[in-house]
C-alpha positions in Angstrom: -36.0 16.2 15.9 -32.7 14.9 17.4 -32.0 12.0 14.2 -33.1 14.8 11.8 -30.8 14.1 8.9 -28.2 17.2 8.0 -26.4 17.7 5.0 -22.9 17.6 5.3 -20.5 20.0 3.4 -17.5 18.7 5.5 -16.2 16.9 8.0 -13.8 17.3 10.8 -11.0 14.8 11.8 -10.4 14.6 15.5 -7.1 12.8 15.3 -7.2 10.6 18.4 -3.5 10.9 19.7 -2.7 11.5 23.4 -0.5 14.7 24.0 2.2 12.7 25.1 2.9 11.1 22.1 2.0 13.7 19.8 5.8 14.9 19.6 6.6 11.4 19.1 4.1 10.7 16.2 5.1 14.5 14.5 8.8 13.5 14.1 7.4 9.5 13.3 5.3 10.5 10.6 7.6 13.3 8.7 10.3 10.9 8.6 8.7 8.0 7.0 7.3 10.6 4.4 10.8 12.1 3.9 11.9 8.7 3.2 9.5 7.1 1.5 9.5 10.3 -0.6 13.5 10.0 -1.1 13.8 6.3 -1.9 10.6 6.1 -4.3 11.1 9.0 -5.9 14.9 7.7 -6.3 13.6 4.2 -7.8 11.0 6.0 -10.5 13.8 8.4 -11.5 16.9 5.3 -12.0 14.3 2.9 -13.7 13.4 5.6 -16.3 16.6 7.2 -16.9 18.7 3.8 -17.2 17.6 1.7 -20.6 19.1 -1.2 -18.7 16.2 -1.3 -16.0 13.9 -1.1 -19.1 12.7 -4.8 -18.2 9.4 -6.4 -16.7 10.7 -6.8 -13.2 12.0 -3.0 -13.1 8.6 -1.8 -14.6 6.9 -3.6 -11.6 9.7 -1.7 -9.1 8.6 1.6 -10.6 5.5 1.2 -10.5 4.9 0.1 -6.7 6.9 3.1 -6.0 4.6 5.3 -7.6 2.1 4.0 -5.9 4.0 4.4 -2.4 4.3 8.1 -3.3 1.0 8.8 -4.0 0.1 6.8 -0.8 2.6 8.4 1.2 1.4 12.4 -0.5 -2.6 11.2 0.3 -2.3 10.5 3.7 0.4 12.0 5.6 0.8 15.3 4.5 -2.7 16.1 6.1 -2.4 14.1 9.2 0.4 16.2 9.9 -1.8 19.4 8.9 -4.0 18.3 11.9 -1.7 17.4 14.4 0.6 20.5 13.8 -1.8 23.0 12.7 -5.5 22.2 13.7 -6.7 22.0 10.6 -9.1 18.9 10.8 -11.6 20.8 8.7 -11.9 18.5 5.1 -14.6 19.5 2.6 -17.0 16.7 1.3 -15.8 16.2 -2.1 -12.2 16.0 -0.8 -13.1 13.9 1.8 -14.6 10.9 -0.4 -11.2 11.9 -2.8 -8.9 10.8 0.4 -10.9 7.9 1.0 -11.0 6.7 -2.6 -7.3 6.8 -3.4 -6.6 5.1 -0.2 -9.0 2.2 -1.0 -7.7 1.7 -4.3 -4.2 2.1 -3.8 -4.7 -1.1 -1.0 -6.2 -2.9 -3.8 -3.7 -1.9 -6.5 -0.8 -2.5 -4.0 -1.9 -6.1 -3.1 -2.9 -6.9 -6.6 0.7 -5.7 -7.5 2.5 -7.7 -5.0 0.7 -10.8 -6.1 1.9 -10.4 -9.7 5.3 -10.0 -8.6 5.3 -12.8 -7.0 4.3 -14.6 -9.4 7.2 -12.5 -11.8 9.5 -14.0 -9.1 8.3 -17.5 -9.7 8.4 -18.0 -13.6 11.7 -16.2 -13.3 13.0 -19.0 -10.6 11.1 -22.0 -11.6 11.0 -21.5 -15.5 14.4 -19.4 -16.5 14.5 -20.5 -19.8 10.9 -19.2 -20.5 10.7 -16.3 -18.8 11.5 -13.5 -21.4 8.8 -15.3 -23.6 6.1 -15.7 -21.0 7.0 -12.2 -19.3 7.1 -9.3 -21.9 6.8 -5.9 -21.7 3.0 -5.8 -23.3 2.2 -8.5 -21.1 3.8 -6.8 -17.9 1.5 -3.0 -18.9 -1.5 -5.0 -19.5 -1.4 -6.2 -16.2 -0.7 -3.4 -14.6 -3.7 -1.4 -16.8 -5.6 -4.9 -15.1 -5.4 -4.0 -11.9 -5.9 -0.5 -12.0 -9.1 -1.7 -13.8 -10.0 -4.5 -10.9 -9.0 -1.9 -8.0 -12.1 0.7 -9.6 -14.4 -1.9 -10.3 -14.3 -3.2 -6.4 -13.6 0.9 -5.5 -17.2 1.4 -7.1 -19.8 0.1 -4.6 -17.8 1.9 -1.8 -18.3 5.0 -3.4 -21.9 4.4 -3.9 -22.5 3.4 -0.7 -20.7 6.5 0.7 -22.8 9.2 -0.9 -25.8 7.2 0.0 -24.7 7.6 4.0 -27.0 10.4 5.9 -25.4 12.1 8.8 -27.7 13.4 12.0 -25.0 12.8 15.0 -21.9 14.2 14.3 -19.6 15.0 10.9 -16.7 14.4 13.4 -14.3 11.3 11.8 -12.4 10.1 15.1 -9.3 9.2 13.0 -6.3 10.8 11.6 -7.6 10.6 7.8 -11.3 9.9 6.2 -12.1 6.2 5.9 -15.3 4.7 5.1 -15.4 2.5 8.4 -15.7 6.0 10.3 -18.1 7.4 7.8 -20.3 4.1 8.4 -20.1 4.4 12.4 -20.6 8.4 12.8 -23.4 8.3 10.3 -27.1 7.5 11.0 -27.7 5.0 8.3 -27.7 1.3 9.4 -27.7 -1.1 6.9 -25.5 -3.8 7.4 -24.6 -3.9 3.9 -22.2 -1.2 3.9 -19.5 -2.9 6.7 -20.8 -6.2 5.3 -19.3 -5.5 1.8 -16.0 -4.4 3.5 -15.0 -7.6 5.1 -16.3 -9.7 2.4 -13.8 -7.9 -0.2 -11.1 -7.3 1.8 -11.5 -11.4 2.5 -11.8 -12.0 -1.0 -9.1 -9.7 -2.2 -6.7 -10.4 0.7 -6.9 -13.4 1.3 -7.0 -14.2 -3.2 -4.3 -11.9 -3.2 -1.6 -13.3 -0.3 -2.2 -16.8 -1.3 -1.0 -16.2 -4.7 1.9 -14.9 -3.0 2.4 -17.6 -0.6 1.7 -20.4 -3.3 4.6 -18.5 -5.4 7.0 -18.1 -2.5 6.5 -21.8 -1.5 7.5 -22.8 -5.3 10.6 -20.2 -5.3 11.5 -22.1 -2.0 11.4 -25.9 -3.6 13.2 -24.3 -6.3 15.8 -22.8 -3.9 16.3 -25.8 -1.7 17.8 -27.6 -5.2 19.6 -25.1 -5.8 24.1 -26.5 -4.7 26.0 -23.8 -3.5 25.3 -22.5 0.3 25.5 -18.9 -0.7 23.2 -19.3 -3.4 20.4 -20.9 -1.2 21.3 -18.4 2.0 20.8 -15.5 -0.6 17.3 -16.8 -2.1 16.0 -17.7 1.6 17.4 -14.0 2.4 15.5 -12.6 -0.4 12.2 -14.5 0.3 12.2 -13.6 4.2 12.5 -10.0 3.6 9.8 -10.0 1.1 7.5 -11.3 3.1 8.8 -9.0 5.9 7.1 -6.2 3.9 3.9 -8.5 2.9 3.2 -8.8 6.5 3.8 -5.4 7.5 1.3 -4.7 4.6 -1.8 -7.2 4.8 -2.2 -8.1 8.2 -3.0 -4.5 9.6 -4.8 -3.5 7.0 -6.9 -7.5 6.8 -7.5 -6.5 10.5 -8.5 -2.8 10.5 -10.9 -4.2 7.8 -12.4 -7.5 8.9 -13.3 -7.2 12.6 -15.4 -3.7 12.0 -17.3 -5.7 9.7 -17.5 -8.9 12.0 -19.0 -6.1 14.5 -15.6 -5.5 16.5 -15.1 -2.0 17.3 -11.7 -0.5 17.8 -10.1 2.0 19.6 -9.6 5.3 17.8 -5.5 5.0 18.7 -5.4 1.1 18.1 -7.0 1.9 14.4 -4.8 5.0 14.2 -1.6 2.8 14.9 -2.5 0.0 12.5 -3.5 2.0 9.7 0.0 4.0 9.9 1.8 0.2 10.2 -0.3 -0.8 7.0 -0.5 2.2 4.8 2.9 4.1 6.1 5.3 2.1 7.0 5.9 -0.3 3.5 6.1 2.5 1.6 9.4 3.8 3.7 10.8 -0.3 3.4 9.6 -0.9 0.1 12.6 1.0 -2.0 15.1 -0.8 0.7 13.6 -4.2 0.5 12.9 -4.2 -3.3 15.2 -2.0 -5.4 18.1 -0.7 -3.0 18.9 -5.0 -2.7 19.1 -4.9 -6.5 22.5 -4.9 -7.3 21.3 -3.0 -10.9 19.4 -0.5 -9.1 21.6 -0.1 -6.5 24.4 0.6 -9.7 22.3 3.1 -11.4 22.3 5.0 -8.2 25.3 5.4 -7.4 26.1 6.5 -11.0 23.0 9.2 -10.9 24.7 10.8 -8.2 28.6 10.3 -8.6 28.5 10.5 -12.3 31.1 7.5 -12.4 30.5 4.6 -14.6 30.5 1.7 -12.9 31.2 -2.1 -14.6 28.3 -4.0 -13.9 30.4 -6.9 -13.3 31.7 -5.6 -10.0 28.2 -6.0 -8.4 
């Protein structure tokens, strides 16, 4: 029977790159591993070696590098497995691994981003309070939070994979396994499945970067009171590179998400090309944009590899 369902042991991932870019997207992708390897790693290492970065803000820093690295180590190291080697063979189990850390690594990410946001605020808008309101038991619980909200919304995806039957083809057409190409090589159609995507990554997303907005938007009447020129040019310069990353963070990923679900299918390359933007790129900007602009990070650094003491006045 030609929709006879199969059991699948594994799949294989037919990385949809044309050959004259696969050079190209070789040297792309080692690179932003390299880096995002160097600078994260770089950030986890200073923040737990210097007692001084011992603080709320710095446990926040550490701990979106770790998730950048274990982002970074899910995804790429296999993509370039299967570009450079052939070897777009993934086992089952493995398979609905990848897929798993991915999704709740998104959610932890853009859970994380909103709560340092909202760090950011309190520590602009309310000074005076901050080391009350913002503790160190307050700034772990949160984090244990959203690891515990990232599995909770993880769960139904994982359900919902295991129950998908397979009678076409195990072939994923993307770099990586993602539930989306699970849903659309598979033979069961239920609705449900890319109906629950777009309504969580809405809900999540959308939750998520207004939080952030709301908070930026409070940092920036905070700002504008601010006297001095330079103190104002730095805050705005602060606030726009933020959000820089933000953006290079939801909105591929919000649109990778939403429009399969919303029944718009796209191209392998065009999903190949935002999912690198989304999931690849902020982890390479993240240490720049968030640590290496932090004159007390930047300080620790240069100590960890010079060995000089430096006065912290001088930054």
């Amino acid at each position: 029977m030609p929709n006879a369902t199969v059991t699948v042991s594994e799949f294989i991932l037919h990385c949809a790159i044309e050959t004259d870019k696969m050079t190209f997207t070789i040297v792309a992708l080692a690179f932003i591993y390299l880096v995002s390897l160097f600078g994260n790693l770089m950030v986890i290492t200073v923040v737990i070696m210097n007692p001084h970065l011992q603080s709320p803000m710095f446990f926040y820093i550490g701990t979106l590098a770790v998730i950048d690295v274990v982002n970074s180590s899910n995804l790429i190291p296999r993509m370039l497995a299967v570009l450079l080697f052939k070897a777009a063979t993934v086992p089952y189990g493995p398979c609905l691994l990848q897929l798993s850390v991915v999704y709740h690594l998104g959610l932890a990410e853009s859970f994380l981003l909103s709560l340092m946001a909202c760090d950011r605020y309190v520590a602009v808008v309310y000074p005076l309070r901050y080391p009350s309101i913002v503790t160190k038991k307050t700034v772990w619980f949160s984090i244990l939070l959203v690891n515990i909200f990232s599995a909770a919304i993880l769960t139904p995806y994982m359900v919902f994979a295991t129950e998908l039957s397979f009678c076409r083809s195990n072939v994923l057409p993307y770099c990586f396994c993602d539930f989306v190409t699970m849903v659309h090589v598979s033979c069961t159609e239920d609705p449900r499945h890319l109906t629950l995507l777009s309504s969580t990554t809405i809900i999540t997303g959308v939750g998520t970067l207004g939080v952030i907005l709301l908070s930026y938007g409070r940092i920036v009447v905070a700002a504008m009171k601010i006297s001095s020129a330079e103190g104002k040019k730095k805050a705005f310069s602060t606030l726009l590179t933020h959000l820089l990353v933000v953006c290079l963070f939801y909105f591929p990923l919000m649109t990778s998400y939403i429009l399969p679900g919303i029944g718009v299918q796209l191209s392998a390359e065009a999903y190949n090309v935002l999912v690198i933007i989304a999931i690849m790129v902020p982890p390479m900007m993240n240490p720049i944009i968030y640590s290496f602009r932090n004159k007390e990070i930047k300080g620790s650094i240069y100590r960890l590899w010079t060995g000089k003491r430096v006065d912290p006045d001088s930054h």
